[in-house]
N, C-alpha and C positions, 0 to 999 in steps of 0.2 A: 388489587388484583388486575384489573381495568390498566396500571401503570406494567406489572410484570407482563403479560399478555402484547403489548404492545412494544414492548421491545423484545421481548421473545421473537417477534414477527419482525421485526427488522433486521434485528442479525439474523435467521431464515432465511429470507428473504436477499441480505447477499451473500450468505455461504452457495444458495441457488445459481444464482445472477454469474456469483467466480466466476468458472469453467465458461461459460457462454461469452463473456468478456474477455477473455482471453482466447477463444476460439472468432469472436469479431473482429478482435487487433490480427490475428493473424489472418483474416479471410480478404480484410480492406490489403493490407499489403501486398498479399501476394496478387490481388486486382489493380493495385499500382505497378506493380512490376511485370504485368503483362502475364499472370500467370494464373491456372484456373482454380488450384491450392484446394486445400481440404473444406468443410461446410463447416458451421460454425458452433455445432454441434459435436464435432472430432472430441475436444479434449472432454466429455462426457463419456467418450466412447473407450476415448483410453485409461478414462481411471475405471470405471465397470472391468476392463482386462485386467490392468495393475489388481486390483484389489480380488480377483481370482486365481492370481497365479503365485503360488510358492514363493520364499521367501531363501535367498542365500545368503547367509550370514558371515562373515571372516570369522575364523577361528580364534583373530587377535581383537575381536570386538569385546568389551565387557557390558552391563549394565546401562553406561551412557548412552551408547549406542542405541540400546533396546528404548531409553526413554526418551529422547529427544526427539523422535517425531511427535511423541505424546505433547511434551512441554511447547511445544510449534504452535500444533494446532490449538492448542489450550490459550495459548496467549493471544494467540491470534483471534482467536471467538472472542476473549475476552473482550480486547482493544476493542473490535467491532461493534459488542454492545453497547461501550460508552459513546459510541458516535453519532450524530440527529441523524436519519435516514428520509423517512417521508414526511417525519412530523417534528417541527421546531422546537415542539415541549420534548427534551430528552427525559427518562424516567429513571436514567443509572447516574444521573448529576450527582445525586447525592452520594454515589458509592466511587464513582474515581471522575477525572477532570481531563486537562491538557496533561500536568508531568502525570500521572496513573499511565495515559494512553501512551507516552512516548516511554516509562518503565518496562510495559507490556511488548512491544515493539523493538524493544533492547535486549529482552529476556529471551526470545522469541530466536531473532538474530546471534545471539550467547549459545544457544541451545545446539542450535543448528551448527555452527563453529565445532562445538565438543564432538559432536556426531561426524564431523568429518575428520576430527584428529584423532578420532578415538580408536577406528583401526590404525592408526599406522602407516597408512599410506604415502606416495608421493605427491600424489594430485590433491588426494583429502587436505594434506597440512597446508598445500601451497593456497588452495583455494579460499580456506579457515582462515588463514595469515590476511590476504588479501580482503576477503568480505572484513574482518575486524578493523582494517585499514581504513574502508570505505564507508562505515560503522559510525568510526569514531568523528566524522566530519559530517553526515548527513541526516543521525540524533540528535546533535544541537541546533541544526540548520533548523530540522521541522519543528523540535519545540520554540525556538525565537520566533520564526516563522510567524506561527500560530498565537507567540506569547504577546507578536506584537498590537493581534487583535483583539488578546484579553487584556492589554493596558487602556487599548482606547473602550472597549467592553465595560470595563472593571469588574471582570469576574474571567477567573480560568475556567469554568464550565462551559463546555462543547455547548451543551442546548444555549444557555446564557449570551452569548459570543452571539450564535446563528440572530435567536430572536433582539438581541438590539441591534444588528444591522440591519435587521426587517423593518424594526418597531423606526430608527433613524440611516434610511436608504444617502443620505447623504456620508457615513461614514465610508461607503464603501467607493467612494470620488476623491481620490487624492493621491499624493506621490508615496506615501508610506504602505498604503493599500496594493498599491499595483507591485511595488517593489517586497512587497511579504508572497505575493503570488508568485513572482518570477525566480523567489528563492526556492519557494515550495514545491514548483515545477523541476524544478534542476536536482533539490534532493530526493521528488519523487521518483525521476529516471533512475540516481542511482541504488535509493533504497530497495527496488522492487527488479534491480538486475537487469535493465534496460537501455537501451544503446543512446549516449554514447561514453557509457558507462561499461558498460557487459553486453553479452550478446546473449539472448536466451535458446538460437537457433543454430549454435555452433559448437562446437565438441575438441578445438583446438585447442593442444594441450598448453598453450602457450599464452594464452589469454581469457580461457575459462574462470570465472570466478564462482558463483552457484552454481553452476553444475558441477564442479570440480569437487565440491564439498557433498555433493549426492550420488555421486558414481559408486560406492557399496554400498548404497542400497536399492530394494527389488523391492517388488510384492507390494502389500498391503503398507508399509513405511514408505515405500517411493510413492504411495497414491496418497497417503496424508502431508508429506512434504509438497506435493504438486498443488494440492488442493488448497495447502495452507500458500503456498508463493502465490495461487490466482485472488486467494481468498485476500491479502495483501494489497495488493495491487487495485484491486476491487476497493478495498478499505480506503485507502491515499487518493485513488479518485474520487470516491465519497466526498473525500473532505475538501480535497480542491473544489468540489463543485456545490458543497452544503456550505464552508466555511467562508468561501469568497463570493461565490454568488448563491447565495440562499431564497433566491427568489423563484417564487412553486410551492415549499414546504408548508404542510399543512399547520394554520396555528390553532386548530383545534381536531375532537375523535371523530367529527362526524362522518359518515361516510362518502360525503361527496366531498369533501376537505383530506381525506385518506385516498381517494382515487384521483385527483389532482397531485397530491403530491410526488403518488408514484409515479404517475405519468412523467412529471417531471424529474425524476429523479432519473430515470431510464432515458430520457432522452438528455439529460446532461452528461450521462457515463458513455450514449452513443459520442456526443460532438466529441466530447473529450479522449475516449479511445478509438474515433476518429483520426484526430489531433498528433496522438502516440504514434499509431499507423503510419500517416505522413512524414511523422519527424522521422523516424526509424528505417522508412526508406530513401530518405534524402541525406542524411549523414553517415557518415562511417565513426566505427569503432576508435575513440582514443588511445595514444598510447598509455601505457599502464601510469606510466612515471608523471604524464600530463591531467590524469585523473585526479591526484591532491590540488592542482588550480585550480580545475573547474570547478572542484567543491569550495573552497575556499574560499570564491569568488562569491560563491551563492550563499554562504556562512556572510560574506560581507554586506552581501545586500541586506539577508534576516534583520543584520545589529544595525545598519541602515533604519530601517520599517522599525524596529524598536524605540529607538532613537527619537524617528518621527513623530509617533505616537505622542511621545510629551507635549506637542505641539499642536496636535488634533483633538485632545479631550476638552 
């Protein structure tokens, strides 16, 4: 009970956290850019609207449509369960791993896709066509990524992974290490719709990719797709910051080992959507056609860190 209870409280704990996270990356940027931008409680405010206001539906929507924001945020909870949050001991090891979380994350992505082809539209298809483009290059990236840390691990379990680079801090000093992170960072930008991948703060029709795929929907399905992309986002920085640097996490229930770990946990998703903030106002948007490189590049680093691994265990 003791094990359900405390991962109950973690994914809570960042379904909460989303919104606020994504209202931080946009509040630091628009204070790099010289501008006074909304408080970092905005996107709180706007899903409270979304989620009271009416719902218009295309007439050419069927069923998919009605279920795919379900299937979103369902998978998305999900993934986030299996993730260490404040405490090293994960308690959903036994029920999914590394490939469970990246299925979850694919499923998620799949859903979403159908939901925008499913009216009919032009922007819907283009956008669908494009995310499954960008899909298929930055789900292998994270699981390598990540796989490269359960071969020196020897275990694909999320908790597993975190406590043997606690238990041996010398794992995480090396060239395979640094290079699993730089892969992870680059598939994070594009998996979570973030520049210089996508732009999440523009509405051109011409280089929209996730929004392009959310423009019919309203209402209470527009506030579960938002919630689910911050809730994302929120996820991927999790794991950059538990998976590669796991130091803070509690390795036991007590209470003052749960209030350290949070603590650290919050201030790793500060630096790190920080970090977002800076990159996203110093660089521009890629061209679309230049987008398969950059992914590519970071798929080569992954098999890089994999590779290395044989050589670090």
């Amino acid at each position: 009970m003791a094990d359900i209870i405390l991962a109950a409280a973690e994914s809570l704990l960042l379904a909460l956290l989303a919104p606020g996270v994504v209202g931080y990356v946009r509040w630091v940027k628009a204070r790099l850019q010289g501008r006074r931008g909304a408080g970092v409680l905005q996107p709180y405010r706007e899903l409270r609207k979304m989620f009271a206001k009416r719902m218009v539906v295309a007439d050419s929507a069927s069923w998919i449509f009605h279920l795919a924001p379900m299937i979103v945020v369902g998978a998305t909870v999900a993934a986030v369960a299996l993730v260490p949050v404040v405490s090293a001991r994960q308690p959903a090891d036994s029920l999914g791993d590394l490939f469970a979380l990246t299925a979850l994350l694919m499923l998620g992505t799949m859903f979403l896709a159908l939901g925008g082809l499913d009216p009919g539209t032009a922007f819907g298809g283009m956008g669908s066509s494009r995310e499954m483009t960008v899909a298929a290059l930055t789900e292998p990236t994270l699981a390598v990524a990540i796989l490269s840390l359960a071969l020196t691990a020897g275990s694909s379990s999320l908790g597993a992974i975190t406590g043997t680079i606690l238990q041996t801090p010398s794992l995480a000093i090396g060239p395979g290490h640094a290079l699993a992170f730089a892969a992870f960072l680059i598939a994070l930008l594009a998996e979570s719709g973030r520049l210089p991948v996508d732009n999440p703060a523009t509405h051109l029709e011409l280089t929209m990719i996730h929004e392009a795929m959310i423009l019919e929907y309203s209402g209470p399905y527009l506030a579960l797709v938002e919630w689910a992309s911050a809730l994302k986002l929120t996820l991927l920085l999790t794991l950059a910051a538990n998976l590669f640097v796991p130091w803070g996490l509690a390795l036991s229930a007590t209470a003052g080992a749960l209030t350290l770990g949070l603590v650290a946990v919050v201030a790793k998703l500060a630096v790190l959507a920080t970090l977002l903030a800076v990159l996203e106002t110093r660089v521009a948007k890629l061209r679309l056609f230049r987008v398969p490189e950059l992914l590519a590049a970071s798929f080569t680093l992954a098999l890089l860190a994999a590779a290395s691994s044989f050589f670090t265990r």
